[in-house]
KOLPAMI-881229 format. One record per residue: x, y, z of N, C-alpha, C in turn. Coordinates in steps of 0.1 Angstrom, whole numbers, plus 5000, padded with zeros to 4 digits. Layout:
N
XYZXYZXYZ ...
//
This chain:
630
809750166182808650256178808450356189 808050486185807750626197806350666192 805250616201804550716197804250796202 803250926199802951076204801751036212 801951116223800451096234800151256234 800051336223799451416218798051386212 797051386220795551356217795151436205 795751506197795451576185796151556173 797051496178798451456165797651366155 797751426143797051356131797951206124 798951146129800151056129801051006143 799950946151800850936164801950876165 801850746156802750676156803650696137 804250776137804550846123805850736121 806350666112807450596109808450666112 808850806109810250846115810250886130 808950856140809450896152810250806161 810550726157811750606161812950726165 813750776155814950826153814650956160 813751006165813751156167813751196179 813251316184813151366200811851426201 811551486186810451496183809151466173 808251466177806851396164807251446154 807151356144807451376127806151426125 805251446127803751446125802751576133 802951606146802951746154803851816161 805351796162805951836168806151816181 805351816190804951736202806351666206 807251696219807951606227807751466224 808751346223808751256228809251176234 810151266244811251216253810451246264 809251206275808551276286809951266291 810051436303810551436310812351366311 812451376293813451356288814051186295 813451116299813750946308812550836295 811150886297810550816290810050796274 810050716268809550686253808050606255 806950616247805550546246805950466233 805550346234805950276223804450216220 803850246234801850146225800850166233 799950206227798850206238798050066241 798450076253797449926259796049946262 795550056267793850056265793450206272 792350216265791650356265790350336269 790150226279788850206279788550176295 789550246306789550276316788250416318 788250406331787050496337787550636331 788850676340788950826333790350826331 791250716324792650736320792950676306 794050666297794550616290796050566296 796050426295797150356296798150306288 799650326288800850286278801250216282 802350166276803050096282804950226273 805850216280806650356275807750266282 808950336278810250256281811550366287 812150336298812950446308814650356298 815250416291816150296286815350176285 816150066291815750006284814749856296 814249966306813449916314811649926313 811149856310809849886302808849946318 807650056311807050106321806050126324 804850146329803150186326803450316323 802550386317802350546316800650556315 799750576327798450626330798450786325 797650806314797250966313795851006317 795251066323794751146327793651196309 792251146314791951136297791851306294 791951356284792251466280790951536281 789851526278789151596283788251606296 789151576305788951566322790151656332 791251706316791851786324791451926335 790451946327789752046336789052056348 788651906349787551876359788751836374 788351886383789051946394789251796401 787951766403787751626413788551486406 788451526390789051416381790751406385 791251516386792451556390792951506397 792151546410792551496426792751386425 791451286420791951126423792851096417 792951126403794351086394795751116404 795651216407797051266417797051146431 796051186437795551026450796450926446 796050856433796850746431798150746432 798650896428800550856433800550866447 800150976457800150986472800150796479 798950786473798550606479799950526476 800450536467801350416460802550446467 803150576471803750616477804350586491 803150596499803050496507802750376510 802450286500802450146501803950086494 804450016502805749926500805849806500 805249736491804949576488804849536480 805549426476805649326466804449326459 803149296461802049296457801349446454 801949536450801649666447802449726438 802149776425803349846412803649946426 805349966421805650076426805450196418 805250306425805150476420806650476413 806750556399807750596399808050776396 807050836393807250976390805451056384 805251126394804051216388804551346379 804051316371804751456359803251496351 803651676345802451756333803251746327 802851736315803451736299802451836294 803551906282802551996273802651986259 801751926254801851886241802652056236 802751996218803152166211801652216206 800452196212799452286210799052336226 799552306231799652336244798752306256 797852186252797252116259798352046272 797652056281798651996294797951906299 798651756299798051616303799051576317 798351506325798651446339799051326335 800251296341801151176336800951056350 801250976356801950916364802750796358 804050766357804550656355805050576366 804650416362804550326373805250186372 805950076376806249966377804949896370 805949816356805549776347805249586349 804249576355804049406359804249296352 804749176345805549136338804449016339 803248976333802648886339800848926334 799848826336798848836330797448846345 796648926340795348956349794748806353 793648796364793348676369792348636357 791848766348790748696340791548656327 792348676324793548606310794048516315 794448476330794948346335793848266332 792648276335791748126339791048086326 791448226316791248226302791748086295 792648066304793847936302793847826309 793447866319793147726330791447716340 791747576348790747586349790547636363 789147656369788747696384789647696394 790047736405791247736414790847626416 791747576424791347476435791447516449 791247446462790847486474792347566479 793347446477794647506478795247616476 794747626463795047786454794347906460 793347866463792047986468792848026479 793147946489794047956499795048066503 795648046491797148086490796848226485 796048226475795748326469795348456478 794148406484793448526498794148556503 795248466511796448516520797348606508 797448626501798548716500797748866498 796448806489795348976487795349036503 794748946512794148986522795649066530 796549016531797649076531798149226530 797449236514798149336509797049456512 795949376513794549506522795149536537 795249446541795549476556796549576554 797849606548798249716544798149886541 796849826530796149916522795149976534 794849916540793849946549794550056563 795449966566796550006579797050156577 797050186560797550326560796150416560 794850356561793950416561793150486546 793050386534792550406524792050236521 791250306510790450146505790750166490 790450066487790950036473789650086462 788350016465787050046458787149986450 788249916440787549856426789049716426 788549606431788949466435788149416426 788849396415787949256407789049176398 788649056391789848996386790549056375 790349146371790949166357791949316368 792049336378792249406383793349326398 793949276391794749146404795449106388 797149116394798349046383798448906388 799048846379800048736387801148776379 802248736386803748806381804048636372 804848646365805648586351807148586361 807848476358807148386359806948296372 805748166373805248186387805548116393 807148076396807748026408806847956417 807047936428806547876437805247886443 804647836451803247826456802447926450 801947866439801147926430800948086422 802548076424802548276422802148416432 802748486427802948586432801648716423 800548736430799448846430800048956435 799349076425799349206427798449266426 798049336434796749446430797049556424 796749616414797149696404795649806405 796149906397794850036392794150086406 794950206414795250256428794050396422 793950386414792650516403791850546412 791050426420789650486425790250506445 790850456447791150436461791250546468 790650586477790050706488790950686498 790650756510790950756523789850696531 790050606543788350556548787750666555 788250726560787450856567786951006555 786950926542786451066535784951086533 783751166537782951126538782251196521 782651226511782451226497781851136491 780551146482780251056475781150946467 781350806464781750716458781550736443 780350836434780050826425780350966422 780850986407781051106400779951086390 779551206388778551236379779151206369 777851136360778251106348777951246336 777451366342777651516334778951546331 780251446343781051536341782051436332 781051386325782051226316783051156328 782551146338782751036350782050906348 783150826349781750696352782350656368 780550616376780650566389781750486391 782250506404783550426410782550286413 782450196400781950066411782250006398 782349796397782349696388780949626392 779949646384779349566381779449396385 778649316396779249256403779849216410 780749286415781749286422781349426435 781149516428781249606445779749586449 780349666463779249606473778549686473 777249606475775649736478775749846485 776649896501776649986505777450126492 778550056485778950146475778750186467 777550096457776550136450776150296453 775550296470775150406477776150466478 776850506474778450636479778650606492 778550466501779250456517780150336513 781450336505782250276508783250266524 782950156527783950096539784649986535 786149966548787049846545786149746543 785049686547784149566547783849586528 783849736524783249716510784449576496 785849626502786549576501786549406503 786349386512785949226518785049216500 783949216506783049186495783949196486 784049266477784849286465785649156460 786249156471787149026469787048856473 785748906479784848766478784048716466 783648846460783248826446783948796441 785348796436786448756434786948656431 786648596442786948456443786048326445 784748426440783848316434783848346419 784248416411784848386400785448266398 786948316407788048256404787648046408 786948016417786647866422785647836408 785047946407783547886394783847886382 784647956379784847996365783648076355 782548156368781648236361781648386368 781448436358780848576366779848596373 780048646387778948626398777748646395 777548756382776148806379775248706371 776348626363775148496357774848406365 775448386378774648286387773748346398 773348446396772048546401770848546399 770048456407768348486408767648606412 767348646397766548806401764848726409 764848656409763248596411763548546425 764148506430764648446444765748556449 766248666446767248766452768348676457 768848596447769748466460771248466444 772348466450773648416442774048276447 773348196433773648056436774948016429 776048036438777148006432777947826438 777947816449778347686455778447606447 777547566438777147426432778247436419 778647556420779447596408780947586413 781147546424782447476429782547346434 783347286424783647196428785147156436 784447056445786046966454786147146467 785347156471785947316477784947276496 785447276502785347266516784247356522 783347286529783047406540783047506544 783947466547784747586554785247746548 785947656535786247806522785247836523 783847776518782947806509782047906522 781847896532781347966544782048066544 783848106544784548226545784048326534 783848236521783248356510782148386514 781148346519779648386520779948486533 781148416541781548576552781748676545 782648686538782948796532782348886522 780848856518779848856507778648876514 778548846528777448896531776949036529 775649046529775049166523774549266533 775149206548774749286557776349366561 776949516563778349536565778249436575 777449436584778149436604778149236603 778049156592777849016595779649006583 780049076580781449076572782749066582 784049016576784949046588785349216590 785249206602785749346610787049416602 787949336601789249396598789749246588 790949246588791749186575792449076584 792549086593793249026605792448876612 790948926609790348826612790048716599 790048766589790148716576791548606577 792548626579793748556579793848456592 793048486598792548406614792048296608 791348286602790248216591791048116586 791648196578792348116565793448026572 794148046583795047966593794547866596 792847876605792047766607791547636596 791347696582791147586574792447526568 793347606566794547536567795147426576 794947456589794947396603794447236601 793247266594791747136592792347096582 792847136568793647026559794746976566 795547036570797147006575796746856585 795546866592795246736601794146636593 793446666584793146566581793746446571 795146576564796146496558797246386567 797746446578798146396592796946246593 795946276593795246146600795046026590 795146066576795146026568796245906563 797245966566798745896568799245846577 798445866590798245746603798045616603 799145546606798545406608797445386619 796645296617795545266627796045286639 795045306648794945356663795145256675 795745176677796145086685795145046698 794344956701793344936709793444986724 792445086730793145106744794045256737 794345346727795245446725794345536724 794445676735793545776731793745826715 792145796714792045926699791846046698 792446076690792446266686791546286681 790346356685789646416673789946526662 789146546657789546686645789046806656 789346896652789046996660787847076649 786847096664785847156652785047326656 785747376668786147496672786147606658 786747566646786547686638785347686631 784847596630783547556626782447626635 782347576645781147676654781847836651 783247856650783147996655782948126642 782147996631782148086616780848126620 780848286614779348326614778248276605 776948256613776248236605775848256592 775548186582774848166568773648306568 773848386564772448496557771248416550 770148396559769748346550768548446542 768148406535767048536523765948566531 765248476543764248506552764848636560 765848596566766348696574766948826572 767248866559767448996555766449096560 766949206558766249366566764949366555 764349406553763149416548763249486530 764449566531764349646523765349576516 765849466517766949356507766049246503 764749246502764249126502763649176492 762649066480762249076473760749186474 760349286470759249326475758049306464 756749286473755849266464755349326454 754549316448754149366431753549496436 753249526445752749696448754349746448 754749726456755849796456756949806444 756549686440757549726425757449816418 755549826416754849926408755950076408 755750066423756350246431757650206426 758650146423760050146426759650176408 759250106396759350106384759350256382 758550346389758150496381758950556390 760150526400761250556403762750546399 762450516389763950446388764350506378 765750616378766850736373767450656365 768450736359769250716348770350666358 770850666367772150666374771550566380 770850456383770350356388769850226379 770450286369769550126359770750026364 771650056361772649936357773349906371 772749926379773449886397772749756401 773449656407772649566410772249556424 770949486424770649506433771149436449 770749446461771649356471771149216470 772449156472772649046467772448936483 771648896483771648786493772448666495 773548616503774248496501773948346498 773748276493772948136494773348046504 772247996508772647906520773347816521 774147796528775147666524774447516530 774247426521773747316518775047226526 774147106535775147016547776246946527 777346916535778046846529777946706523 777746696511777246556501778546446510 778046376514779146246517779946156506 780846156503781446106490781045956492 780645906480780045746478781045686473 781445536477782145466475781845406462 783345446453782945376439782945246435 781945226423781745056420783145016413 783344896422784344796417784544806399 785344866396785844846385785644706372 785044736359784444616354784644636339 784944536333785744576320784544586310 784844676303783644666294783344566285 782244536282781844386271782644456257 782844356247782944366236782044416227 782344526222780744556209781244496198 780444406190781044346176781144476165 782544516157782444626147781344616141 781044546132779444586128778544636133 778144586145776944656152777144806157 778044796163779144956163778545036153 779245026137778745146132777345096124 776545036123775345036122774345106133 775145066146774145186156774445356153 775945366147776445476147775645576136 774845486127774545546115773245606117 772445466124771245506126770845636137 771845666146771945756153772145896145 773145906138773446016125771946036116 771845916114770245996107769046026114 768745956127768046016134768646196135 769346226144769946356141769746466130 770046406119769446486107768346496106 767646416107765946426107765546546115 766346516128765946616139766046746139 767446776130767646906127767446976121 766846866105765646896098764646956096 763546886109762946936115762647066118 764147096128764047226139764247336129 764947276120765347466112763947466103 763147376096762147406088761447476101 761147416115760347506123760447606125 761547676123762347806129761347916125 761347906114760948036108759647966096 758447976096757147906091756848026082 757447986067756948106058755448096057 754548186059753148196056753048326052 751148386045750848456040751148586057 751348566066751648646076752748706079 753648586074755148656075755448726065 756248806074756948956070758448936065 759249046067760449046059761548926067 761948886054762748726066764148796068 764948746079766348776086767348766079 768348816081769648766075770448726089 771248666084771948646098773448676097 773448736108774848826110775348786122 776348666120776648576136775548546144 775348576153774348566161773248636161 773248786152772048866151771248846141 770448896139769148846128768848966123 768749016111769549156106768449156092 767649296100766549316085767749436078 767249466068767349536063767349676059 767449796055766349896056765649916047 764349906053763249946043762250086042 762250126036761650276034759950246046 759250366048758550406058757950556049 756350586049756450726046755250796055 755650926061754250956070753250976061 752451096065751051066062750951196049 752351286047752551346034753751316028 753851176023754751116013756051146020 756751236028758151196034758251076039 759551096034760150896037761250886047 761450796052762550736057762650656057 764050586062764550456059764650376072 764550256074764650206088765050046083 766150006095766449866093766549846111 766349646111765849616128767449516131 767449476139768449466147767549356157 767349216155767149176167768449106177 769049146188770749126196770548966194 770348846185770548716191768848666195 768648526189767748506195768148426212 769248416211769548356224769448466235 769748556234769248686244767548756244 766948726258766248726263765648786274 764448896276764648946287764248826299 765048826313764348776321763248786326 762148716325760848726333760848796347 760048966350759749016356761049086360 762349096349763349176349763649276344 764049426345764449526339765549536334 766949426340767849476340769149346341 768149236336769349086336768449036321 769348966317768948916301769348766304 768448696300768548506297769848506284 770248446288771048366271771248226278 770648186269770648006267769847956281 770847906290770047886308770847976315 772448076313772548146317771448266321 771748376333771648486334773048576329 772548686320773948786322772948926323 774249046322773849116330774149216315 773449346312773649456305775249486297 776549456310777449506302778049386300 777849276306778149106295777749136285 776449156276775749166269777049266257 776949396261777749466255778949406249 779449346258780849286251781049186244 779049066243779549016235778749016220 778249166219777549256207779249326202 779949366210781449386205781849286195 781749186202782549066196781549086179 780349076177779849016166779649126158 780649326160780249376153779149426153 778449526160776949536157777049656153 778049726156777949856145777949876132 779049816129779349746113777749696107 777349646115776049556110775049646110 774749776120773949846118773749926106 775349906099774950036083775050186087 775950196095775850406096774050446103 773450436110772350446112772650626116 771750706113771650846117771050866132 770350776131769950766146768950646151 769250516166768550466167767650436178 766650336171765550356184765850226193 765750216206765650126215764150066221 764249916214762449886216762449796229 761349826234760649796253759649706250 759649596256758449496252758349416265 757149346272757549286283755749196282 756149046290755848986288753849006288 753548886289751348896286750948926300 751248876309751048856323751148986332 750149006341750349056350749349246346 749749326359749149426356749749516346 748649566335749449626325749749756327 749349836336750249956337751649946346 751649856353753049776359753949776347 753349656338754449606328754449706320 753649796314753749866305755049946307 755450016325756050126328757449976328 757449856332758449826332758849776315 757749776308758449796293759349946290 759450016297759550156293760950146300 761250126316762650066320763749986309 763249876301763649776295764449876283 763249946277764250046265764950136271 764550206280765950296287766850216290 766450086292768349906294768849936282 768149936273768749916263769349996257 768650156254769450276255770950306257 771150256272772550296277773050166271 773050086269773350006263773950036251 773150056240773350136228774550266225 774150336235775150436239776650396242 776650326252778150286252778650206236 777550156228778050076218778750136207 777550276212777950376193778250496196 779050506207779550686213780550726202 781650606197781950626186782050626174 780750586173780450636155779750716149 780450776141780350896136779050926130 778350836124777150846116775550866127 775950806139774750796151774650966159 773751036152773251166160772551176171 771351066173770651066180770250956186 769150996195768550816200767250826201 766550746207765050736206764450586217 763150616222763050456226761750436224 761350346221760150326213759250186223 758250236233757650176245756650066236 756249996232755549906228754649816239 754949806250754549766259753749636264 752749606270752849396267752049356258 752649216257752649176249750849106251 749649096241748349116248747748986236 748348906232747448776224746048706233 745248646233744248566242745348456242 746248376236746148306243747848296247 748248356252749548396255749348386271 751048316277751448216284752648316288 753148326303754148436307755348366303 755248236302756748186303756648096288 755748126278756248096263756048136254 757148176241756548296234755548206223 754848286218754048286210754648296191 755648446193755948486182757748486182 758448466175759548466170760548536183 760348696181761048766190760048796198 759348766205758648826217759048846231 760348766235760948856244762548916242 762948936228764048926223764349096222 765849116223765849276224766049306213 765549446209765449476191765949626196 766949626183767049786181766749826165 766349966161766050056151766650126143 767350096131768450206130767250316118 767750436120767050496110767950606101 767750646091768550656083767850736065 768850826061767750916046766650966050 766551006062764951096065764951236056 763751236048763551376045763151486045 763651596050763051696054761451736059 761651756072760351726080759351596079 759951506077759351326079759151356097 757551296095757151266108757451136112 758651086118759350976123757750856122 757550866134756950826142755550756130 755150836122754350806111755350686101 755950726097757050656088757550506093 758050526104758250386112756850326113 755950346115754850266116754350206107 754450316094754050256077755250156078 756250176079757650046080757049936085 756349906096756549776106755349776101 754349786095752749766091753149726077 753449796067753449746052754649596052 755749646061756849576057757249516072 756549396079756749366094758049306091 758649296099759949206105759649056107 760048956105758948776109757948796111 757648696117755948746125755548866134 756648956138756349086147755149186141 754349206146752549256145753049366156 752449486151752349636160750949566171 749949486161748749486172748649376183 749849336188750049216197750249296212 750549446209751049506217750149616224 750349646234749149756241749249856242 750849946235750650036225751050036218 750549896209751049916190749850016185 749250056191747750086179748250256176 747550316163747750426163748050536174 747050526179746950656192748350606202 748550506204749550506214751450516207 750950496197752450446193753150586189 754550626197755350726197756550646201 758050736193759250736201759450836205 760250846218760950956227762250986224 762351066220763451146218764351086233 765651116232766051026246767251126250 766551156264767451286271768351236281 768551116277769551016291770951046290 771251066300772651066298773851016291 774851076283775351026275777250956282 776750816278778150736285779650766284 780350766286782050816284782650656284 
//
């Protein structure tokens, strides 16, 4: 198959372009630079490129294009070009090789930025562990030494990489010996260290910020990426790779602390101290250079290599000097960060100060996390000697499945139970849910202002398992996890939420936040919550056709007498809801119509007057002037 990377070709992939030189369908070249053929697109969902995969004969190849409407943008340029200069000069196994920077001109005469690159034969760290389980100490080992390797490199020619995370690290196919062969792949964001240019592209110019969620480091957040930013990056990394979670769901927004440790198991000291080196949230407490990182990893190597040695020792002969272990690398690790001791301005700040930070907080700041404090590392559990092995008694089969039964109906009673409780039809309750996988899915029901124009409106609550976190803007509960905004996104992908929305013409994003506390606090951080959700929204429906507009609709706390911060009261009371709206008629006063909606026709138990501004005079949506996502 050949397809057209003509971004306007109405048939990219046309059945006769197999046989031809040219698109059956625009005309458009499809021999680039007469060597390559595109046979598929692998993803369009890079920062500012579209990726192929294209074939030189019969050697298969990447092809990165330069997204088509960024050809103009100058800065977008430069970096796309960077990435061949960088690759250029790097010569390692653990890096695609460069093979050719080329323009192409479609036959409408659009001119697109090519580079093609060494095609990696093998799966990302996040589709490996997709398949297996958490590294082990050994693997983590092996693994750092060859990344850290390939930085020291990266670094030595005097560039940083900026975007180190696992879906961004190969392992090559197939994996031969000591645990495979890693490659750092996507050279897109990587600078020079001495450039002193912001890290972040405006998102006016359909740029998204050079950072991963998670993974890069606080100072880059700020546009001061350094080699140490890198460290971090790949400490985050590899607390993935030992936990098998994403660093952001084991994140106390209420303690400022990443409790990941406990989420490794069988993993030493020692490792577990080098990640918190390299994760620290101070630069100057990280390693200096790449050199001392591998210093490190020699030393705990050193400590297995001898305690495996001492292990396979016959006893020590009476009167024979003993060797100790050496514990020289141990004193010489840097201290644990602990959360007391951070700078003032990483630590949790009090409820005044939040106040100020809430009616501060931009469009280009919601979705950054904040600095991340290391968790203390806890002295080492002494392994307990197991009990003597003991056969189990006989259970007579009868008693067997008679307990088995009674168990099974207990169970059904129980779940009985829980679903009649779920949802308590009474003379209060409003329109009941449909369920749409995980979402709970009204309908649309008509709404009319206050001179008979109508419109239509249906609600959207994301799951009742998603939740906002208590005293959070910007992390969502599901189940006992924490996740974070664009977790969230991907797994509203998974269930379809566009589909489920019905074509909405335009929707609203609703802000709600808990009973507790001062209400013009919570109120303005209800107001944060629907701008979360906003961008949120935005990245969900940039592509569909039917969504013109947006809106956010502030509701703000939640105000019952006898309402409890940490239990809800009503159905969705800390649950995220969105609005779709839809058939508005000619000059319908929104805002009137949605209210007749949620008053004549409420959603479950959801009441406008629970809220402190459900009441007439307060209740408006805002039109929403936020920036729109790429």
């Amino acid at each position: 198959m050949s397809l057209c990377i003509n971004p306007v070709c109405p048939t990219p992939n046309h059945p006769n372009n197999e046989q031809n030189r040219f698109c059956q369908s625009c005309g458009s070249h499809l021999e680039l630079l007469g060597r390559y053929r595109v046979t598929c697109l692998l993803s369009d969902k890079t920062g500012f490129s579209k990726v192929y995969e294209a074939y030189e004969q019969d050697t298969p190849k990447i092809l990165k294009i330069l997204k088509e409407d960024l050809s103009g943008n100058a800065r977008a340029v430069e970096l796309f070009q960077q990435e061949v200069t960088v690759l250029e000069q790097l010569n390692h196994p653990g890096i695609p090789k460069e093979d050719s920077y080329f323009q192409y001109q479609t036959r409408h005469g659009l001119v697109l930025h090519c580079i093609a690159m060494e095609k990696i034969d093998g799966y990302n760290l996040v589709q490996w562990l997709e398949q297996n389980h958490p590294i082990s100490e050994d693997q983590a080992v092996a693994w750092l030494k060859q990344l850290v390797e390939i930085l020291d490199l990266v670094h030595g020619k005097q560039y940083l990489h900026r975007d180190i995370k696992p879906s961004n690290i190969m392992i090559r196919s197939p994996l031969g010996k000591d645990w495979g062969e890693l490659v750092l792949i996507d050279f897109g964001t990587a600078t020079e260290i001495d450039r002193t240019d912001p890290d972040q592209l405006s998102n006016g110019d359909g740029m998204t910020a050079l950072m991963s969620s998670g993974y890069s480091a606080p100072e880059q957040m700020n546009g001061q990426a350094v080699p140490q930013s890198d460290f971090f990056a790949l400490g985050r990394t590899f607390i993935f790779l030992l936990t098998g979670h994403h660093p952001l769901d084991m994140y106390d927004v209420q303690q400022n602390v990443l409790h990941w440790q406990n989420h490794a198991i069988d993993i030493s000291p020692l490792l577990l101290n080098l990640i918190d080196w390299l994760t620290a949230a101070d630069i100057k407490k990280r390693p200096a250079n790449a050199q001392e990182i591998l210093q490190r990893l020699e030393h705990i190597e050193e400590g297995k290599k001898f305690c495996s040695d001492e292990d396979s020792t016959p006893a020590v002969a009476p009167g024979s000097p003993r060797v100790e272990e050496p514990l020289a690398e141990v004193e010489d690790l840097e201290p644990i960060s602990l959360l007391s001791e951070q700078e003032p301005e990483n630590s949790i700040p009090p409820a005044s100060v939040v106040e100020d930070q809430l009616t501060e907080t931009t469009p280009e700041n919601l979705n950054l996390v904040i600095d991340l404090n290391t968790e203390e590392l806890s002295p080492p559990i002494p392994k307990t000697l197991s009990s003597p092995h003991k056969e189990p008694e006989e259970v007579p089969l009868l008693k067997f499945f008679t307990g088995l039964l009674m168990i099974l109906g207990l169970l059904s009673i129980v779940a009985l139970a829980m679903r009649n409780s779920k949802f308590i039809v009474n003379s209060n309750y409003g329109q009941s849910p449909e369920k749409r996988g995980k979402i709970d899915y009204f309908s649309y029901q008509e709404g009319r202002d206050s001179q008979g124009r109508r419109a239509e409106f249906n609600i959207a609550v994301l799951s009742l398992e998603y939740k906002w976190l208590l005293g959070s803007n910007f992390q969502i509960k599901y189940n006992d996890e924490i996740i974070s905004i664009d977790l969230l996104k991907l797994n509203l992908e998974q269930e379809g939420i566009q589909k489920i929305m019905d074509e909405p013409r335009e929707i609203i994003s609703v802000g709600t936040v808990a009973c507790k506390g001062n209400i013009a606090v919570q109120q303005r951080m209800a107001l944060e919550r629907s701008k979360q959700i906003q961008f949120l929204v935005k990245k969900l429906f940039i592509n569909t056709p039917s969504v013109k507009g947006y809106r956010i609709l502030n509701l703000g706390q939640f105000q019952r007498s006898n309402c409890q911060a940490n239990q809800d009261l009503t159905t969705y009371q800390r649950s995220i809801i969105i609005i779709g709206v839809k058939n508005k008629s000619a000059g319908v006063i929104l805002d009137e119509a949605l209210r007749d909606r949620l008053e004549k026709k409420p959603f479950a138990d959801f009441k406008l007057e629970d809220y402190s501004l459900g009441t007439a005079e307060n209740f408006r949506t805002i039109p929403s002037n936020l920036l729109q996502f790429r």
